[in-house]
C-alpha positions as CSV (number, residue, x, y, z in Angstrom):
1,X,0.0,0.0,0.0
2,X,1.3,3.5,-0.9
3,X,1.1,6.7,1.1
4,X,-1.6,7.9,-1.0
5,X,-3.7,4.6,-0.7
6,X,-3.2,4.8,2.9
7,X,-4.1,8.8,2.8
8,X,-7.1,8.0,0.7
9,X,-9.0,5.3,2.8
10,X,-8.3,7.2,5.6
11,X,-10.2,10.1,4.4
12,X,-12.9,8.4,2.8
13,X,-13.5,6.3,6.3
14,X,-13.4,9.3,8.2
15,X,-16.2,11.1,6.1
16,X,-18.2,8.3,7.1
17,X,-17.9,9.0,10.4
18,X,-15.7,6.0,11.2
19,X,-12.9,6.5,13.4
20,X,-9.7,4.7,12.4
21,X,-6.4,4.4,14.4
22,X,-3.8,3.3,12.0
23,X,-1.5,0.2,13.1
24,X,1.6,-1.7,12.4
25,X,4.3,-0.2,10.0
26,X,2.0,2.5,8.7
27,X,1.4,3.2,12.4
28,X,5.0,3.6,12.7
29,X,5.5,5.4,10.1
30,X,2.9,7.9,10.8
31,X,5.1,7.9,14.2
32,X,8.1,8.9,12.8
33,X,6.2,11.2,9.6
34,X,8.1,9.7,7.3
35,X,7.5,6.4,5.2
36,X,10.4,4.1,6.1
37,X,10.0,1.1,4.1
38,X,7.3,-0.4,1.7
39,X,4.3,-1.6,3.0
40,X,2.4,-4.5,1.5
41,X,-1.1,-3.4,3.7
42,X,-2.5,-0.9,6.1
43,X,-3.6,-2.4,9.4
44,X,-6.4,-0.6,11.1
45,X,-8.3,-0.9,13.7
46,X,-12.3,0.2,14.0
47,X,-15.2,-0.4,16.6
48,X,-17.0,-2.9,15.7
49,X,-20.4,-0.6,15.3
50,X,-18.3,0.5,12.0
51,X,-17.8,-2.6,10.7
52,X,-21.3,-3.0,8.3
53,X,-20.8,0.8,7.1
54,X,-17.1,-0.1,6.4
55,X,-17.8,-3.3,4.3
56,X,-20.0,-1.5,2.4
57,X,-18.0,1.1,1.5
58,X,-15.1,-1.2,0.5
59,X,-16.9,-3.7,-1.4
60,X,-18.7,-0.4,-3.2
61,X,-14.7,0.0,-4.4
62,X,-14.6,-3.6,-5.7
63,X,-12.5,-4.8,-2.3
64,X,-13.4,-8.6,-1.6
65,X,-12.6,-11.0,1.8
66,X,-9.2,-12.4,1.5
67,X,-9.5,-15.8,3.4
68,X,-6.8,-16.9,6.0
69,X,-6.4,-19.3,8.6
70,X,-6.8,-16.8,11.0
71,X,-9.9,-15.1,9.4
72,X,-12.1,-14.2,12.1
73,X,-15.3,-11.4,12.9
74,X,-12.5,-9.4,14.8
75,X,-9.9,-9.9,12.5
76,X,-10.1,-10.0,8.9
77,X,-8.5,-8.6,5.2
78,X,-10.2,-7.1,2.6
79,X,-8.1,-6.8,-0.6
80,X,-8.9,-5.8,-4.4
81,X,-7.9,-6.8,-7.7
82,X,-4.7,-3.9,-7.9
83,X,-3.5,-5.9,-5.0
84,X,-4.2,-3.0,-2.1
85,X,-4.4,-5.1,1.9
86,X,-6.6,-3.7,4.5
87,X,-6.0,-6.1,7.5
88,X,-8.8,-4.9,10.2
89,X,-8.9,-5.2,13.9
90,X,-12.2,-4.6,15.8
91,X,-12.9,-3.7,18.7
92,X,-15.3,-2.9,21.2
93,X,-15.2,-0.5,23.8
94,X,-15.6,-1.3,27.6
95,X,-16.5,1.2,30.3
96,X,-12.8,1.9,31.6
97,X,-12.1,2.6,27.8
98,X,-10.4,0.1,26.8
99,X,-11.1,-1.7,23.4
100,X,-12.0,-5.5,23.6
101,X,-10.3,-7.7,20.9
102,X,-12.3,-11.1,20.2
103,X,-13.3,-13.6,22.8
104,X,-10.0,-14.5,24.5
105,X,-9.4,-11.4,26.9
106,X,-7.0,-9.6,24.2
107,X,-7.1,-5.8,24.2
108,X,-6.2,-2.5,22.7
109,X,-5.5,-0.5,26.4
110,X,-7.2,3.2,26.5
111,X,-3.5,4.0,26.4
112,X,-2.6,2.6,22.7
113,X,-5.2,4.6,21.6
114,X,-3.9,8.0,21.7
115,X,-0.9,8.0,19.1
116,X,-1.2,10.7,16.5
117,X,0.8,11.0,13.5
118,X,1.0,12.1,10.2
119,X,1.1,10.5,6.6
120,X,2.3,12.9,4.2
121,X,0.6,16.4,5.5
122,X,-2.1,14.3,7.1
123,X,-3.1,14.2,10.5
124,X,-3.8,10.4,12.0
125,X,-5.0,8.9,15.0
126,X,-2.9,5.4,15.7
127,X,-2.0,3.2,18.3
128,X,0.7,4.8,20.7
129,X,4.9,4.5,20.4
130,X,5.1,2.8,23.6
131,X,2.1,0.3,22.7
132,X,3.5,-0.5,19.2
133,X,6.4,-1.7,20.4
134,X,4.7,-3.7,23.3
135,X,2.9,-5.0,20.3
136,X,6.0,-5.8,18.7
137,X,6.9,-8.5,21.3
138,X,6.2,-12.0,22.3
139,X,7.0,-13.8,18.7
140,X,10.2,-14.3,16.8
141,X,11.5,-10.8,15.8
142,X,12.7,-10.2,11.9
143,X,14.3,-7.7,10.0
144,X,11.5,-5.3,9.6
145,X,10.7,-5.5,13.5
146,X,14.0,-4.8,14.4
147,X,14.2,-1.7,12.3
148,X,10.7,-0.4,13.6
149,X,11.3,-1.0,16.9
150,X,14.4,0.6,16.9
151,X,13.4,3.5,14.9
152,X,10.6,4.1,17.7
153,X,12.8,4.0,20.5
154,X,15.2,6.1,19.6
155,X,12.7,8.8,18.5
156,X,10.4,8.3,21.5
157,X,13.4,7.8,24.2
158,X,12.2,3.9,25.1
159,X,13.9,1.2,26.0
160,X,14.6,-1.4,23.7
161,X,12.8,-4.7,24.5
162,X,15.1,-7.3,25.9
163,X,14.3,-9.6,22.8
164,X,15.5,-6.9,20.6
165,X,19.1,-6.4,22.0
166,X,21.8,-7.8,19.6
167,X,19.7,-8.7,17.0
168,X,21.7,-6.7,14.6
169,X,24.8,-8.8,15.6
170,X,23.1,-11.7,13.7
171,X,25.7,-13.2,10.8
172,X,23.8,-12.9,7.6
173,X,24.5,-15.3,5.3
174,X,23.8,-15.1,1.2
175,X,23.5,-18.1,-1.0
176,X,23.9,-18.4,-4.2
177,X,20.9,-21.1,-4.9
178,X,21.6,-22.8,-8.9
179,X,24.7,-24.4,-8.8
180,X,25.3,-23.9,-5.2
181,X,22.4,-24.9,-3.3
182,X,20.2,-26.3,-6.1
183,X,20.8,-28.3,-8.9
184,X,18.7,-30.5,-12.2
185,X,17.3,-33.5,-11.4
186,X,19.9,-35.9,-13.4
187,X,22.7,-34.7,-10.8
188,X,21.3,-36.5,-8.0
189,X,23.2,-40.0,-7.3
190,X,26.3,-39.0,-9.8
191,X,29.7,-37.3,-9.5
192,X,30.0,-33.6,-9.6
193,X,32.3,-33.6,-12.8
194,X,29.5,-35.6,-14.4
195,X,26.7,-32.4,-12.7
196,X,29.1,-30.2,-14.8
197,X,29.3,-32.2,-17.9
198,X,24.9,-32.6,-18.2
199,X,24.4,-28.9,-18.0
200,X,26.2,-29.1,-22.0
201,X,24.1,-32.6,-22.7
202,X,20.7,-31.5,-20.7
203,X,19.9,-28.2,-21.9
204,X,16.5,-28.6,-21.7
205,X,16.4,-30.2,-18.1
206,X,19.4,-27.2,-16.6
207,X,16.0,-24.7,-18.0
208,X,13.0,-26.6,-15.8
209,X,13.9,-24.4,-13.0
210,X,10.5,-25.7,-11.3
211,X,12.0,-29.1,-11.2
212,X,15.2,-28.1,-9.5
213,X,16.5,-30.2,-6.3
214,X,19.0,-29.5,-3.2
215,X,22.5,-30.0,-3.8
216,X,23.1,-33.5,-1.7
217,X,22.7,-32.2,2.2
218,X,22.4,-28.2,1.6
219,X,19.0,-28.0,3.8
220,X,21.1,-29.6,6.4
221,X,23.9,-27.5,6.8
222,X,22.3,-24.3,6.8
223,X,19.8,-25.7,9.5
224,X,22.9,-25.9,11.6
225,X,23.9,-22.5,11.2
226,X,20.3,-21.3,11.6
227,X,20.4,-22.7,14.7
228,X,23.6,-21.3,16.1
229,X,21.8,-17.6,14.8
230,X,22.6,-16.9,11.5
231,X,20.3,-15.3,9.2
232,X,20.1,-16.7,5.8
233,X,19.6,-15.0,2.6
234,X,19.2,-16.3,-0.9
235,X,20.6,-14.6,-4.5
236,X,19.2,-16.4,-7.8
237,X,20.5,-16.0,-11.0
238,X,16.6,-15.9,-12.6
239,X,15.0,-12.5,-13.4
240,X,11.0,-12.9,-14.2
241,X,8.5,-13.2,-11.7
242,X,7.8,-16.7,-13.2
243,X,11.3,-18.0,-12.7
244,X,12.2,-16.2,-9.3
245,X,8.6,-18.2,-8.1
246,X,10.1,-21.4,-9.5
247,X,12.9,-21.1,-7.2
248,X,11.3,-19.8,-4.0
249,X,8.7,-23.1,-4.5
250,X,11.5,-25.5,-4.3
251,X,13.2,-23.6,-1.5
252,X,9.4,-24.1,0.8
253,X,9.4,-27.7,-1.1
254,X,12.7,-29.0,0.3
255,X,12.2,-27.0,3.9
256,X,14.8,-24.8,3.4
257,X,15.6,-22.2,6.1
258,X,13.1,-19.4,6.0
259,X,15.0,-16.2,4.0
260,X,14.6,-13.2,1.7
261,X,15.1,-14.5,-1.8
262,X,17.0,-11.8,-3.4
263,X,17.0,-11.2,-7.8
264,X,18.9,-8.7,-9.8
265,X,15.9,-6.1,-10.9
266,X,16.5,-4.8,-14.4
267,X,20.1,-3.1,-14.9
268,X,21.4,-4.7,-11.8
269,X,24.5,-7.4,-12.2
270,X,24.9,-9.8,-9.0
271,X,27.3,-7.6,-7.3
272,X,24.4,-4.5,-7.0
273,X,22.7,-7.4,-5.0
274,X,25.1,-7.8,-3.0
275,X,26.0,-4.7,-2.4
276,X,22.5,-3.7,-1.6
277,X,22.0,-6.7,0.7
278,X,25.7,-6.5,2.4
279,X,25.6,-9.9,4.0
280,X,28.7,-10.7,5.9
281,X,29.2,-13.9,3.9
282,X,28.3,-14.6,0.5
283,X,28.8,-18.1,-0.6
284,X,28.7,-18.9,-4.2
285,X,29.9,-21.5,-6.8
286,X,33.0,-21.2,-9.2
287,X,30.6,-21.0,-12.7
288,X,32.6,-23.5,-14.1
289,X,29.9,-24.1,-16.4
290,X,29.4,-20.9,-17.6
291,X,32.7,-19.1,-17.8
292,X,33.9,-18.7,-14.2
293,X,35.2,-15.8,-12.5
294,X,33.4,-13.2,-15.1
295,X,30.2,-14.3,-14.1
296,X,30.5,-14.7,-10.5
297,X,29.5,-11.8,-7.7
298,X,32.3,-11.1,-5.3
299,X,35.2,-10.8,-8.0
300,X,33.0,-7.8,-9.0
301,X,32.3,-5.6,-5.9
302,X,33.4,-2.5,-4.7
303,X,36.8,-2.9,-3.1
304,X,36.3,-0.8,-0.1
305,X,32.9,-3.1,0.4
306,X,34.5,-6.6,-0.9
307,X,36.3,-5.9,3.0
308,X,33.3,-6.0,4.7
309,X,32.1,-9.3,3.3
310,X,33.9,-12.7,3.5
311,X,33.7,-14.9,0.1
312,X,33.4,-18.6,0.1
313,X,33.8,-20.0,-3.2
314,X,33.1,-23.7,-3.8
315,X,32.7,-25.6,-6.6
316,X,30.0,-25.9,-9.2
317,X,27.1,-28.9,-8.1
318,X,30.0,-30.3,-5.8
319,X,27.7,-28.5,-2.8
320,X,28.1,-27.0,0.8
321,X,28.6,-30.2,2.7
322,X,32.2,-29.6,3.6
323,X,32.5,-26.2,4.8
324,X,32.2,-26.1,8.6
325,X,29.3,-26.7,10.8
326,X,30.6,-24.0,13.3
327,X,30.1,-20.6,12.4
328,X,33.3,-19.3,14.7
């Protein structure tokens, strides 16, 4: 969703009478009155005396119920066809002003619902700094909730919760997947020289991205360094949406760790990816299949930033089995 979208519904809403408190990033955003990072939808929370005059509105402007396992009366997503999110939270007021969330006791305190904000020149009611970070706790923190949190603390002068503190020290690891992680089907059970040798005999097969499989125990090792706290990334040498799907279905196929999958957008070369991403290790094969060195990522970033990254080159189809289970 984009500022204007955001700026938009919340005018529209508002000349229905409906009072809106925005929530999550937007929230923080409107926090900080400026947009930090994209936003796939606006979460916003409403009474639940809104709710009939809200649907109506919506689905006047062609938005439609988006069905998740967690759909619920108090909790649901309305989405349209140019791809805009609206994930809504209803409450219900009690007489100490509190607003009741469903059935289990959850609440938005009086307190959270103070915040005020801004998107663009707009003025917004949303939850409160110190309540959006509360909210931001109990679950397994990522990237964006680091950089949220953070970003609200240091404007608002709170402290950081416990769960937060040295997330930023997390290693972050990139992979190279084809040729490194993943490989064609015909590879499996024979010798990495003979890998290299099929992609000149199996041209169509080396192009059935969709059909890709790990190289021998990749899921394996990285699962070991998940679990001593490295973050995993992933860099694929596809470009269209199609392809770049292909890959991230056999990466949720084969269980692979959970991790941004990261493509060159047009005019970007590998080592803009990397650059952009700056893991602190990048892992990657040798290409010997396609012309080595030239078409590989580290031999072509920026020097002063080639020191802040460590490369691990191994060799093409021959996998990430041997390099150490122990991060240190």
């Amino acid at each position: 969703m984009k500022f204007e979208d955001v700026i938009e519904l919340y005018k529209a809403l508002e000349s229905l009478g409906i009072t809106i408190w925005l929530d999550g990033g937007w929230a923080v955003d409107a926090l900080l009155g400026e947009q930090t990072r994209p936003h796939e939808d606006v979460d916003i929370v409403i009474q639940e005396k809104d709710v009939s005059v809200l649907r109506k509105y919506l689905e006047s402007q062609n938005y439609h119920d988006i069905i998740r396992d967690d759909t619920s009366s108090w909790n649901f997503v309305l989405g349209d066809k140019e791809g805009h999110l609206i994930d809504i939270h209803v409450i219900r007021f009690e007489k100490e002003g509190n607003g009741l969330y469903g059935p289990k006791g959850e609440m938005y305190p009086a307190g959270s619902l103070v915040g005020v904000g801004k998107i663009g020149d707009l003025p917004v009611k949303c939850i409160s700094a110190d309540h959006l970070v509360k909210f931001h706790t109990g679950y397994k923190v990522d990237e964006k909730d680091y950089k949220d949190v953070v970003a609200l603390c240091e404007r608002f002068n709170l402290e950081l919760p416990r769960e937060y503190i040295g997330f930023d020290k997390k290693m972050k690891i990139m992979v190279f997947t084809e040729g490194t992680l993943l490989m064609h089907p015909s590879g499996k059970g024979v010798s990495r020289e003979e890998r290299v040798k099929q992609t000149k005999t199996k041209l169509l097969e080396m192009r059935r991205f969709k059909n890709y499989i790990p190289v021998d125990n990749a899921v394996k090792k990285l699962k070991i360094w998940v679990r001593q706290g490295a973050e995993i990334c992933y860099l694929t040498s596809r470009r269209s949406k199609k392809e770049v799907s292909f890959i991230q279905q056999i990466l949720d196929k084969y269980n692979f760790p959970k991790g941004e999958l990261y493509f060159r957008n047009k005019d970007e070369e590998y080592k803009d990816v990397a650059e952009r991403v700056m893991p602190d290790i990048l892992i990657e094969d040798d290409c010997e299949s396609i012309g080595g060195e030239v078409e590989m990522t580290y031999p072509h970033i920026k020097l002063d930033l080639k020191q802040k990254i460590k490369s691990i080159v191994v060799k093409e189809f021959g996998g990430i089995d041997n390099l150490p289970d122990n991060l240190n």
